[in-house]
Steps between C-alpha positions, in 0.01 A plus 500: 500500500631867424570733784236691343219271500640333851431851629143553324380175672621618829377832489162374375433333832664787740294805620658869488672447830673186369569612186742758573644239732600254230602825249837474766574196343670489142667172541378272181569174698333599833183631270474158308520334789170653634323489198573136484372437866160745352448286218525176720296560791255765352432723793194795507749745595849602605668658825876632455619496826766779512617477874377829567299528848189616327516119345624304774177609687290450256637128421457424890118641502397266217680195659235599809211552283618220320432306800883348447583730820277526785583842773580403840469738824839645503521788208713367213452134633325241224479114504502287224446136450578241246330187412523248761713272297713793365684594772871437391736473201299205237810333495358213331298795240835687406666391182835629291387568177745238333630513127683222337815493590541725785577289813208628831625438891391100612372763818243620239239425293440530155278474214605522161433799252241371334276381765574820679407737181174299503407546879514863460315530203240314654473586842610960424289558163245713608556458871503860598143567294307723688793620729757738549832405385786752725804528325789567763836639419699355822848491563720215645707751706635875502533695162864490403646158651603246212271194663163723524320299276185635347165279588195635262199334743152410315218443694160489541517505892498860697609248807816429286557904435493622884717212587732559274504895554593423854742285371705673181603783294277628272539734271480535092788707422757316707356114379619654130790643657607166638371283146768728355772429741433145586394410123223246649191544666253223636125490503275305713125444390251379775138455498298407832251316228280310703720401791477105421807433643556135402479644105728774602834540353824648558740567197877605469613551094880576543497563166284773447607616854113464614251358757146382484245432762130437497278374749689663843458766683765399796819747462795237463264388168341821355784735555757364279732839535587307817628144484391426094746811386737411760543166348533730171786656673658202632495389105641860389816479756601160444459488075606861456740641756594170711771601722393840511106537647313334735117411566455364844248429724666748791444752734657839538599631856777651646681498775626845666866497605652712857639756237143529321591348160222208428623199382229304269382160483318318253338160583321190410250316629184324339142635522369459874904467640522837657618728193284777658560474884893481412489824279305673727737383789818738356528828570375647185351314225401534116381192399323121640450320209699605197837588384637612181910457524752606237882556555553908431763622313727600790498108604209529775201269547221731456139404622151625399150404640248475194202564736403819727273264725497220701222208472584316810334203640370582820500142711700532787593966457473541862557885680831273671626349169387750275464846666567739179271313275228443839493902566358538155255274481349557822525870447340750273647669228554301285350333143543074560312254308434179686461138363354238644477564849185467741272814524346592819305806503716644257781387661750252360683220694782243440626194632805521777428889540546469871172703495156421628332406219119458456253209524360528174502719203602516063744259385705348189247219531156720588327531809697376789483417870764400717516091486353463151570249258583448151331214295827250577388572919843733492481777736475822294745767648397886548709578225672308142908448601568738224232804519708819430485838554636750231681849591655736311884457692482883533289444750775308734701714716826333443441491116807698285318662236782706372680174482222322330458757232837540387597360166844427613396228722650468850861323515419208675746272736321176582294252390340257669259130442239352728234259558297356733766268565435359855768255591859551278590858448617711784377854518732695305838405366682689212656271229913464453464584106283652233432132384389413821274752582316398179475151621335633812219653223524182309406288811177674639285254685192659595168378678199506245296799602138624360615752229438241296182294388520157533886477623560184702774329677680609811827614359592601147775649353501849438826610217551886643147502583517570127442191297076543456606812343803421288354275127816429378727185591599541893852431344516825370352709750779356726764569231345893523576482864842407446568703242377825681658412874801438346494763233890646478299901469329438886771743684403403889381154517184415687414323797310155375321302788213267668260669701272310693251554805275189476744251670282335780567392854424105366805523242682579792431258765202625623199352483242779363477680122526856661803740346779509636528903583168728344452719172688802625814324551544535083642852584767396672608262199472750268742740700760266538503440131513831454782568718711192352425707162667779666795312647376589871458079644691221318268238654616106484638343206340117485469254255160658425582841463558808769256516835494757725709461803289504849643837568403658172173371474438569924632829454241610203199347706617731821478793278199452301289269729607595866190330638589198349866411560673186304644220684770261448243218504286647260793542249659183531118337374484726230864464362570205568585294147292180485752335249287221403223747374717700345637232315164353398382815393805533231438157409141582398555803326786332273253204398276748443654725271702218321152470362457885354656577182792734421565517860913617534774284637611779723202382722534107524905583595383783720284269701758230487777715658222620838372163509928383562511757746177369684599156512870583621363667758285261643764225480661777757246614728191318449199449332361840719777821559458763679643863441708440768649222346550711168630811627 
């Protein structure tokens, strides 16, 4: 189609308003792609959303008249809920759009061209007729920084357009700005259609860099800017600057130093694992979910959060564990979109709040009363393990916005990889080398959690907390961590390590599943790391990697938990190597990955040389050692 007659069909279907909206874009690709979406789905009308406040207002009061929102009693407060059955990532719905010849992740699934081409035909021709298509301009990050990737969002859901307004950029002038610098942008196309969530799909085409999704109205699913484009820009740093960028499934805090300089942290974990409660437990913070990584020209590792908000799950944010995040949502002021959660008396309530909650009330299931049962006799709990609440991060009172908004990134120090690992890893330890700090991302272990529909198992593994998101052979997303950690341009090499608060009192000769130590404790992990970045502890070398010594790690608890303290005993459970795990776990991860393709030799030998290490040192103290016995 011409870019003439791409922009006669749009206009046809705008207003005024909207018209003079679209007139501020004059790229031919972006306009064809629109038109193409118009002639598919054949809405009544068009709404270009220009990220201006006039239309953010007006997108949020048709979600509520839309019924797709409902107002609760605090000003700015609305709940939403999805279809019972919808209430999580449709793992087993999301397919890689695969063509012949290109080689999709054994962690994904995929459906070949053909098939795919005809499920869209069939299930988005004329899906939007008789609605509103909104045509969103939103932006993967600041204006400026080489990894803000531009995300053109079509949708026939208002619901879809507040979230994401609380949740990205948007804004017409710099999305063309970036097409031009980035030479790519992605597009998403969504349609709530008629909810029926077992015909509901999920589509990723890396090769026309877009995402489909019918049939879904919860986030993770409808709001492909999120995980569908960051699987987009997974595929964009490993096939076209591998060594260089990074997409990872990380959050952004930092840590202040005594002579006020912040060091920064990004770090993994998977969906339900803490990502949120460990950003939010630095000093400052820019990011819980997302980061966009790329080695600047002056040889630092430079870090960008493609989101402005957080959509957090809310089981377990107590005012104890969580007291930032807790003073906003108890609090007014300001806008937070809930998911999920029980409503009572326009109230809403989670599971493990530490609050008194109500008797009865609104929840992800319908009416509910304490003690009530699904149809399997299960008890059904006030609230679904992975209701969320969205906020704009603005909002947060340790949130760095003139950090978040710069283009330049922020020159970042440490990384670090966790699970819900609750028996091998101890709580933090720093690796020896670059190559084995990406084993510790390799190796993830994590505890199934409810982010995703119809997970099962007790333990999986969980590559970087990455893998659901990366399409491509593992092999080669490993290679790209390699390549970039030990990239000869990175001038001050970062701190790699394991970070881990789920260990329980059971792995360690106890007899109950309680954590060893609480939530808050993460803080004190992260500002050791950060002071090994800065040369300011040396820790332990083991065969493992570097743990804190007592004194270190005692020494930061006195000073940023007083009423706590931090005794030897306490320390010797959590640091303590338990060999034999450790050794199993390696042992796993090898068979495992001897199964991937493409996966580098610098791996298997990496894991050979630790696992020596391991097994020398339990021939000389034991099958259990004790930081005493290693210092």
């Amino acid at each position: 189609m011409s870019e003439n007659k791409a922009l006669e069909l749009i206009l046809s279907k705008c207003d005024e308003k909207s018209q003079e909206k679209i007139k501020l874009i004059s790229n031919a690709d972006i306009l064809n792609k629109i038109a193409s979406k118009i002639e598919l789905c054949n809405p009544k009308d068009i709404f270009i959303h220009s990220g201006s406040e006039e239309d953010c207002d007006y997108i949020k009061k048709m979600s509520l008249e839309a019924g797709e929102e409902s107002p609760l009693a605090m000003e700015g407060h609305t709940i939403h809920f999805d279809p019972p059955i919808e209430q999580g990532r449709i793992v087993n719905q999301t397919y890689a759009i695969e063509d012949e010849g290109v080689f999709t992740s054994s962690l994904a699934k995929a459906l070949p061209r053909a098939q795919a081409d005809e499920l869209i035909q069939t299930n988005m021709k004329n899906i939007m007729d008789g609605k509103t298509m909104l045509v969103g301009f939103f932006l993967r990050g600041p204006v400026g920084a080489p990894t803000s990737y531009p995300s053109l969002t079509i949708s026939d859901t208002w619901y879809l357009g507040h979230q994401q307004n609380n949740l990205y950029r948007c804004s017409p002038e710099g999305f063309e700005k970036q097409v031009e610098k980035t030479g790519v942008f992605f597009t998403n196309t969504h349609s709530k259609g008629t909810l029926d969530t077992p015909n509901a799909y999920v589509l990723t085409d890396r090769k026309n860099i877009e995402t489909w999704a019918w049939n879904v109205s919860y986030l993770g699913n409808c709001a492909l800017i999120k995980k569908g484009h960051h699987r987009l820009a997974n595929d964009d740093a490993i096939y076209n600057h591998r060594g260089d960028y990074m997409s990872e499934h990380m959050f952004i805090t930092g840590v202040e130093m005594k002579d006020g300089s912040i060091v920064w942290i990004d770090g993994a974990a998977p969906s339900g694992c803490g990502k949120t409660t460990t950003a939010m437990a630095g000093d400052t913070f820019i990011g819980d979910d997302l980061a966009q990584i790329w080695i600047a020209d002056d040889g630092t590792i430079r870090s960008v959060n493609p989101e402005i908000g957080i959509f957090g799950i809310v089981k377990d944010v107590t005012k104890e564990g969580d007291p930032i995040l807790m003073e906003r949502l108890r609090n007014p002021g300001s806008e937070i979109i809930w998911t999920n959660v029980c409503i009572s008396d326009g109230v809403p309530y989670w599971e493990g709040s530490d609050e008194e909650t109500p008797k009865s009330g609104t929840n992800f299931q319908g009416e509910w009363t304490e003690g009530k049962t699904d149809a399997n006799g299960n008890v059904i709990p006030i609230s679904h393990p992975n209701s969320r609440c969205t906020i704009r991060s603005n909002q947060l009172s340790n949130f760095n916005e003139a950090a978040a908004d710069d283009p330049n990134g922020v020159d970042t120090l440490v990384f670090t990889y966790s699970g819900r690992d609750s028996d091998t890893m101890p709580p933090v330890v720093a690796s020896l080398t670059p190559e084995e700090g990406v084993t510790f991302g390799a190796d993830i272990t994590s505890q199934t959690t409810a982010t995703e529909v119809g997970a099962k198992g007790d333990i999986k593994r969980s590559p970087w907390a990455n893998a659901p998101f990366f399409l491509g052979a593992l092999g080669d997303y490993m290679d790209g961590q390699f390549k970039f950690f030990k990239n000869p341009k990175i001038t001050t090499k970062p701190v790699l390590a394991s970070l881990n608060y789920f260990l329980t009192e059971a792995a360690r000769g106890g007899d109950s599943n309680k954590l060893i130590g609480e939530k808050r404790d993460v803080r004190s992990w992260l500002t050791w790391l950060a002071r090994l970045a800065k040369g300011e502890v040396t820790g332990i070398k083991t065969a493992l990697g570097i743990i804190p010594t007592f004194e270190e790690i005692k020494g930061i608890f006195d000073e940023l938990m007083p009423d706590k303290g931090y005794s030897k005993e306490l320390y010797n459970k959590q640091f303590s190597l338990y060999v034999d795990k450790l050794i199993d776990r390696i042992d796993m991860q090898v068979e495992a990955y001897k199964k991937e393709a493409n996966v580098p030799d610098i791996y298997f030998e990496t894991q050979v040389t630790k696992k020596a290490r391991l097994e020398e040192l339990k021939a000389a103290k034991g099958a259990i050692v004790t930081p005493d016995q290693l210092g």
